[in-house]
N, C-alpha and C positions, 0 to 999 in steps of 0.2 A: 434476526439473530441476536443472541445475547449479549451483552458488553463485553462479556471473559469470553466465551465461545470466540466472537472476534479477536477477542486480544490473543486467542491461543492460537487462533487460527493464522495472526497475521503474523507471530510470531515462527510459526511453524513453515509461512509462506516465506518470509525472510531468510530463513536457515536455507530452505531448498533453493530459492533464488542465487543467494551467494553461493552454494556448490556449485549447480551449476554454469555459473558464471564463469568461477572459477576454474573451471574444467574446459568449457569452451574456449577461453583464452588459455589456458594453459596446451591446449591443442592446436590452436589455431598457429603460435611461437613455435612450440615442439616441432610439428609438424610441417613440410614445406607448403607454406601458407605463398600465395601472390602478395607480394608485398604493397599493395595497393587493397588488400582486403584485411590485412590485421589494423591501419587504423580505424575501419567499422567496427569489425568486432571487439576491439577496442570503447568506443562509444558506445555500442548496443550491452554490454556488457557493464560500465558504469554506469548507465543511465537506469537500467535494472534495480541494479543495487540500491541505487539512490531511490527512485522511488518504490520499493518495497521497503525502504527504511523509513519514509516519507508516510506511506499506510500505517508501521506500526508504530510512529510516534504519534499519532492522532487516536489509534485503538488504548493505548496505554492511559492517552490524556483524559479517554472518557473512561478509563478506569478510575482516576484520582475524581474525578470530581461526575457523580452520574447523575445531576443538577442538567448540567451539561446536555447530556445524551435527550432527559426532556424535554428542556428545552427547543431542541434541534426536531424534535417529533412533532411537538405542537404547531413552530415556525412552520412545518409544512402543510398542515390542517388548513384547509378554506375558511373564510372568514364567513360568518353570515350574518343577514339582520335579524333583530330582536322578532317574534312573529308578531307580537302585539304592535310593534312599532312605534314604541317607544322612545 
């Protein structure tokens, strides 16, 4: 996938994440939740947040510098010896 394609994407994933985050906790309070299950959905719901903000600061960072993103490509490439053997 492309460095923008990502960054739109995670961007896009970020937006729906917080709704529905949002939504879930704001149901789970509204609604008569077991009081022993809103601090889960509590945690399941920031933890979310956090890491889909987590994804798009790193999609963003390989926008500022796309050095970066090659690097990261080749790091994963096998190493191999010379065939002459040099």
């Amino acid at each position: 996938m492309s460095t923008r394609r990502r960054a739109t994407a995670a961007r896009i994933f970020v937006a729906l994440t917080t709704l529905v985050s949002a939504g879930l906790l704001a149901a789970a309070v509204l609604v008569p939740a077991p009081a022993t299950v809103v601090p889960f959905v509590m945690v399941a719901c920031l933890g979310c947040s956090v890491w889909a903000g987590y994804q798009l600061a790193s999609a963003v960072d390989a926008l500022r510098d796309p050095q970066l993103e090659l690097r990261r490509e080749l790091d994963r490439l096998p190493e191999t010896e010379h065939p002459l053997g040099l």
